[in-house]
C-alpha positions as CSV (number, residue, x, y, z in Angstrom):
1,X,0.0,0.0,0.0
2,X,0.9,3.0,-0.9
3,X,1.4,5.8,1.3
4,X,0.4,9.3,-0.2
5,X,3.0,11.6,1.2
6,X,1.7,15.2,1.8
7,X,3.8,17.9,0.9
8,X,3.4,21.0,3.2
9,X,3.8,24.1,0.9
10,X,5.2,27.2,2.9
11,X,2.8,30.3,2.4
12,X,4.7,32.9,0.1
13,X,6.4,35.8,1.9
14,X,6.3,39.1,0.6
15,X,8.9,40.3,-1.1
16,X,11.0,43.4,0.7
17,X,11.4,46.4,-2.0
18,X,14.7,47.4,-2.1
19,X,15.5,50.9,-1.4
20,X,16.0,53.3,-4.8
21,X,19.4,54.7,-5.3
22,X,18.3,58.1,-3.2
23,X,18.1,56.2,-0.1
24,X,20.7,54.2,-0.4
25,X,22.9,56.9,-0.8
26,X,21.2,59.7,1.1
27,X,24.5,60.7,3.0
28,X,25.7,61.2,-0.4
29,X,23.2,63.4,-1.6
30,X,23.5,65.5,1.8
31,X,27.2,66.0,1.6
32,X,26.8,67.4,-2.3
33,X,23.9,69.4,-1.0
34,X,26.2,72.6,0.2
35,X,28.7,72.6,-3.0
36,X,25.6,71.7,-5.4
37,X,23.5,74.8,-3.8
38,X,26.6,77.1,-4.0
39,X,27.6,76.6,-7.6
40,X,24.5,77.0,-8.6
41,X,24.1,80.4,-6.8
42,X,27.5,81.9,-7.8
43,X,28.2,80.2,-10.9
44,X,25.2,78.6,-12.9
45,X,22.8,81.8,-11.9
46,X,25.0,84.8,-12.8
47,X,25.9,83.2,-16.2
48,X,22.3,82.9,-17.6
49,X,21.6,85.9,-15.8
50,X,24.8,87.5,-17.4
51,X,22.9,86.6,-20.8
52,X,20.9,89.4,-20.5
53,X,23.2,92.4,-19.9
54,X,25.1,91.0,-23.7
55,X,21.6,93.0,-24.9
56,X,22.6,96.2,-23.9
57,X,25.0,99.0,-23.5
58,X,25.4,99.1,-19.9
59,X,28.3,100.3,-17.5
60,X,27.1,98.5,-14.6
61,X,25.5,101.4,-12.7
62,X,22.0,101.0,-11.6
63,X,19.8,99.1,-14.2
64,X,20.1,98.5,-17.6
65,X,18.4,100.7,-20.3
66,X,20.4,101.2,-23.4
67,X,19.2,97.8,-25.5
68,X,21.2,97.4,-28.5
69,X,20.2,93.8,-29.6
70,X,23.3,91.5,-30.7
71,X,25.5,94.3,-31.7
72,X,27.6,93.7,-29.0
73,X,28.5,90.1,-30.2
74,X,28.8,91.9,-33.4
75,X,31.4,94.4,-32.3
76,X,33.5,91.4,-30.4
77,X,33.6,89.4,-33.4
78,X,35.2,92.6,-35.3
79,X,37.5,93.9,-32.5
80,X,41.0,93.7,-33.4
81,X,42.3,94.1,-29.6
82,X,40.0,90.9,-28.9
83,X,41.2,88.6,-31.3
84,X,45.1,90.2,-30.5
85,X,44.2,88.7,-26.8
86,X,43.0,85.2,-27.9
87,X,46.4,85.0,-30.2
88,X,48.4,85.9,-26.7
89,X,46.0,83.2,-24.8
90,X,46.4,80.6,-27.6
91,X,50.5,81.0,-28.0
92,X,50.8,81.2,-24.3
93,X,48.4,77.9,-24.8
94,X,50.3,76.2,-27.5
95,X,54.0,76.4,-25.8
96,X,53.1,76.2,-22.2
97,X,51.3,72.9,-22.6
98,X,53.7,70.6,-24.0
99,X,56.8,72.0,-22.5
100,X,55.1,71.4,-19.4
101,X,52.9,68.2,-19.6
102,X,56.5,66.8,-20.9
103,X,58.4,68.0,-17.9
104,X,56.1,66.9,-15.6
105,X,55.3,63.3,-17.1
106,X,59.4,63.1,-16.7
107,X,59.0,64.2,-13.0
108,X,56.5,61.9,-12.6
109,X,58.4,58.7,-13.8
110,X,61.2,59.9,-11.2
111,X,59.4,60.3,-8.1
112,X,57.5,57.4,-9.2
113,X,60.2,55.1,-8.3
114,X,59.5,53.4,-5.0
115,X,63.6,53.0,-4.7
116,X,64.0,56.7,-4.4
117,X,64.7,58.6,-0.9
118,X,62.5,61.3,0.5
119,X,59.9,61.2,-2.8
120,X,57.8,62.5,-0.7
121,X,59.8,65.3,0.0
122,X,60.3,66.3,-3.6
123,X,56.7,65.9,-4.4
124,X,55.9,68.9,-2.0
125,X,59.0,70.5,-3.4
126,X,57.4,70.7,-7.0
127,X,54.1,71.2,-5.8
128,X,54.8,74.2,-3.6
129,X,54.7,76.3,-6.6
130,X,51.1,75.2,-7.5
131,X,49.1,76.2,-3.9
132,X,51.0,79.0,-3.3
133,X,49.1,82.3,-4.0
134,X,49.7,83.3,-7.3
135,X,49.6,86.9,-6.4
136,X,52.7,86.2,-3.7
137,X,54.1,84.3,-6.8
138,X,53.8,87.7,-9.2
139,X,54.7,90.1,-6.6
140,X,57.9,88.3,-5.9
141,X,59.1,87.7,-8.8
142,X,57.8,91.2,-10.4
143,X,60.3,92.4,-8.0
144,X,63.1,89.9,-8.8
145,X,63.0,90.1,-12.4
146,X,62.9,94.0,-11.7
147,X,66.0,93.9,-9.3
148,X,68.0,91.3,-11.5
149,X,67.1,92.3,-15.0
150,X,71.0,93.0,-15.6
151,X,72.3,90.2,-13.6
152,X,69.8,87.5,-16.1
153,X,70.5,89.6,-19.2
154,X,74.1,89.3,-18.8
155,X,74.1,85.5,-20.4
156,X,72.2,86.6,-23.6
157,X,74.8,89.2,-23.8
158,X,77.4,86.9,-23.4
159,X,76.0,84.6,-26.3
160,X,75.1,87.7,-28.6
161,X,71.8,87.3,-28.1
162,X,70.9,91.1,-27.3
163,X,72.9,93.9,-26.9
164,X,71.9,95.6,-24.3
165,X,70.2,94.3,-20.8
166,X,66.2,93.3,-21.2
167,X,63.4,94.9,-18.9
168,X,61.8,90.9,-19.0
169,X,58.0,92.3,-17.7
170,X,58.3,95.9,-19.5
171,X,59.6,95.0,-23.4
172,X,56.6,94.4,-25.2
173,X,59.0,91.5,-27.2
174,X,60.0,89.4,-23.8
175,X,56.9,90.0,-22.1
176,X,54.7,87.5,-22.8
177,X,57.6,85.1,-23.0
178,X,58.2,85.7,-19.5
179,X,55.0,85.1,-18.0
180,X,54.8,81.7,-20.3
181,X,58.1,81.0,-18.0
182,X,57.1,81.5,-14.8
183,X,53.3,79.8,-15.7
184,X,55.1,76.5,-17.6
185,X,56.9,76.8,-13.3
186,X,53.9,78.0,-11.5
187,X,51.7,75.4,-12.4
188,X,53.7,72.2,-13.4
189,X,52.8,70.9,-10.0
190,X,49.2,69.9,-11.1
191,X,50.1,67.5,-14.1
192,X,52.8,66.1,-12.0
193,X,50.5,65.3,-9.6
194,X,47.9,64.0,-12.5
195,X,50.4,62.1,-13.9
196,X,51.9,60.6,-10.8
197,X,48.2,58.7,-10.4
198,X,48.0,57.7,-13.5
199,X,51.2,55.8,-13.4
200,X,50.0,54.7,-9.6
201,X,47.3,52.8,-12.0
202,X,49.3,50.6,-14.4
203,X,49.8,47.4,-12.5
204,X,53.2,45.9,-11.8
205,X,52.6,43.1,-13.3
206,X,52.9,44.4,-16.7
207,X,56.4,45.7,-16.2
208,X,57.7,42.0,-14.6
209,X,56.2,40.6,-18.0
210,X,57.6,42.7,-19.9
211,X,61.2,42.8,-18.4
212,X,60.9,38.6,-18.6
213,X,60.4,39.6,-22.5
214,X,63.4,41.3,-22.1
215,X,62.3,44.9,-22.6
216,X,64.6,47.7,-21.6
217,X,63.6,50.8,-20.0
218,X,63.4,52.4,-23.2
219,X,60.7,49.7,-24.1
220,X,58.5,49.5,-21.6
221,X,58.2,53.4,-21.4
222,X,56.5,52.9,-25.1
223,X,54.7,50.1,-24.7
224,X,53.2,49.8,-20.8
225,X,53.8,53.3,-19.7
226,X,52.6,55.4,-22.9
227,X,49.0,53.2,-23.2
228,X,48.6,52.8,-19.8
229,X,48.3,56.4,-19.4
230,X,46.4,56.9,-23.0
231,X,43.3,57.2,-21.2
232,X,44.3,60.1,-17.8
233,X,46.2,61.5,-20.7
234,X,43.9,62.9,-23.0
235,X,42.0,64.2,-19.7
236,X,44.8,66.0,-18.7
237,X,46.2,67.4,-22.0
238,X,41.9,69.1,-22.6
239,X,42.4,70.3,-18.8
240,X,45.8,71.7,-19.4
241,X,44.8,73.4,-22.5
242,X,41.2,75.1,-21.3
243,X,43.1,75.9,-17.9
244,X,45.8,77.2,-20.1
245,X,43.4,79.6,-22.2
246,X,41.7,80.8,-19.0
247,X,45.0,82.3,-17.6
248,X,44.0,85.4,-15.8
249,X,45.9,86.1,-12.0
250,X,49.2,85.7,-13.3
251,X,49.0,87.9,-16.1
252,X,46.9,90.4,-14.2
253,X,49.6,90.0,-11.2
254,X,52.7,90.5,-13.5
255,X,52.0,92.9,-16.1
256,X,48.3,93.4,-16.2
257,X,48.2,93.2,-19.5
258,X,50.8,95.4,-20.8
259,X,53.2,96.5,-21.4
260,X,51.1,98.2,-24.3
261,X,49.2,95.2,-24.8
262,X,51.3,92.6,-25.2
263,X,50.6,90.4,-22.6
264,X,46.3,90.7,-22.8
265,X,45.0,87.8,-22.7
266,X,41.4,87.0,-23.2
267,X,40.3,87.3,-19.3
268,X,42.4,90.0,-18.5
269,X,40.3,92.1,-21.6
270,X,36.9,91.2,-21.0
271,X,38.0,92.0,-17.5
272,X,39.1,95.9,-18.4
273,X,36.3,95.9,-20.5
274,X,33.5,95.3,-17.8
275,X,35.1,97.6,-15.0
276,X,37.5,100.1,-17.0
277,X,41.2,101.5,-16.1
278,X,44.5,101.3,-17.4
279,X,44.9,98.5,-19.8
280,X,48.7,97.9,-19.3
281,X,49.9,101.6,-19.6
282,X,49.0,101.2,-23.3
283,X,45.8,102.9,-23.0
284,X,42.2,102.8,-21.0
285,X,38.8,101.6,-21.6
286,X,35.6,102.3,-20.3
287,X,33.2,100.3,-18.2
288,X,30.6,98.2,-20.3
289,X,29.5,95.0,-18.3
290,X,27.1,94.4,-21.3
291,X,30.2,94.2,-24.1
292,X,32.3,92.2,-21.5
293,X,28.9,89.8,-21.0
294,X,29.3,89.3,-24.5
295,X,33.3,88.8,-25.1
296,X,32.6,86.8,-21.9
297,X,30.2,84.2,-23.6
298,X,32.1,84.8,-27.0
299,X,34.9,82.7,-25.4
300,X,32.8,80.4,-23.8
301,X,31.5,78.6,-26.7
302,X,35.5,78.4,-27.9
303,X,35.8,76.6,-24.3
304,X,32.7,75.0,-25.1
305,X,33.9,73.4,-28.4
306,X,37.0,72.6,-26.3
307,X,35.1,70.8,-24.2
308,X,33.0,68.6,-26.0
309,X,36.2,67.9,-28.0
310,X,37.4,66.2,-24.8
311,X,34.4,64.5,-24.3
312,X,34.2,62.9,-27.6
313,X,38.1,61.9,-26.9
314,X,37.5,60.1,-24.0
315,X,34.7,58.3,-25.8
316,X,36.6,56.9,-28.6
317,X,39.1,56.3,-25.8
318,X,37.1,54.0,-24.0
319,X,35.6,52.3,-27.0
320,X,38.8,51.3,-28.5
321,X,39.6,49.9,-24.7
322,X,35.9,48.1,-25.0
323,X,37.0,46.8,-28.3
324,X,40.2,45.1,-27.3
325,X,38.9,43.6,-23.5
């Protein structure tokens, strides 16, 4: 006989929700809050708001009245002194970047070597420069390049480069060059920094292989160093460009502009433009926060271009990585 054996079914039990990804990460949310609420206040509001004053001709004295439609867009576009401070942003741009991004990748690779004494020490060294105030940094060496004009010049004397000493910060033809010194040493610090992570990312293990393969130094720079930072590369290269093109403090520090123009950069114009003054003892301008709106968002969508540039970069970046994993 055949016993019939009774199975005993368990009731179902409801099912717990899981919590969305809000309140899973609430703390998050709450420690974002105070930066989120700030940039939009001081940043994100006064641009669109900004928007407005590039309708009119407005010196930034009570409210606005004078509405002159785009002309002021018009009249960037066709200044001369505008497009003569993008060239000075762009070459200052275009030397700075790989001069530095190539001295501090090699700075990088030393203090990257885990056999070296006191790294540490050097790292804050050649970092220093980077978090000190840059008006200290212009001040100082305003004065020093003042003081020891003669003493510097005397080299390029010696090798018939000039004939007489150089005033580095008051010849319109060293000028700029000297600021595009002291910036390539004011702010190598960061892309050291940058690139000293990036190499903290390429596992070890790709270096013993490829010393077992017998690769030299030479070798493995090229072919586990170089791709391994392809990716925090390109990121750094857009950042050092866009920070590049932005330069404002040192310029305005060092020679505010001048002398005679040859040092105004983008910034430091729309800058005169929207609260007047001496433009680098080469001349004055008077206050029109509704032309400087519009330089101001003239250059923006260069940056903007810039930007999305990146953005595309890194895409195809990490495509091509998706492609060979």
């Amino acid at each position: 006989m055949a016993t019939a054996q009774l199975t005993r079914v368990s009731a179902p039990t409801p099912t717990t929700q899981r919590p969305g990804p809000v309140r899973r990460h609430g703390w998050t949310y709450v420690y974002l809050a105070p930066f989120a609420i700030l940039t939009a206040v001081f940043v994100i509001y006064p641009i669109f708001a900004s928007l407005g004053y590039t309708l009119y001709e407005w010196d930034g004295l009570g409210e606005p009245t004078d509405f002159i439609g785009l002309r002021n867009f018009a009249d960037v576009a066709a200044d001369e002194f505008f497009w003569s401070s993008f060239r000075h942003a762009a070459l200052y741009t275009l030397v700075l970047v790989p001069v530095q991004l190539v001295l501090a990748l090699a700075l990088a690779l030393v203090l990257n070597n885990p056999k070296l004494r006191g790294s540490t020490f050097y790292r804050a060294i050649y970092f220093l420069p980077a978090v000190t105030s840059v008006a200290i940094v212009g001040i100082v060496l305003k004065l020093m390049l003042s003081n020891f004009s003669d003493v510097l010049s005397r080299p390029l004397m010696a090798v018939g480069l000039t004939d007489q000493p150089l005033d580095f910060l008051g010849d319109p033809g060293t000028a700029l060059w000297a600021v595009i010194v002291i910036g390539i040493w004011n702010t190598l610090g960061y892309n050291m920094v940058y690139f000293l992570a990036g190499l903290q990312t390429i596992p070890k293990e790709q270096y013993e292989a490829a010393q077992i393969d017998g690769a030299g130094k030479i070798a493995q720079f090229v072919h586990v160093t170089v791709p391994g930072l392809r990716g925090v590369g390109v990121v750094i290269v857009f950042l050092a460009i866009i920070g590049s093109l932005q330069v404002f403090d040192l310029v305005m520090v060092l020679t505010g502009g001048g002398p005679y123009f040859a040092t105004e950069v983008v910034n430091t114009y729309i800058y005169h433009q929207a609260f007047g003054g001496s433009i680098g003892s080469g001349g004055s301008a008077e206050p029109n926060v509704g032309y400087a709106s519009a330089a101001s968002f003239f250059f923006g969508i260069i940056l903007l271009v810039l930007t999305l540039g990146q953005m595309w970069a890194i895409k195809v970046m990490r495509a091509r990585k998706a492609a060979r994993a």
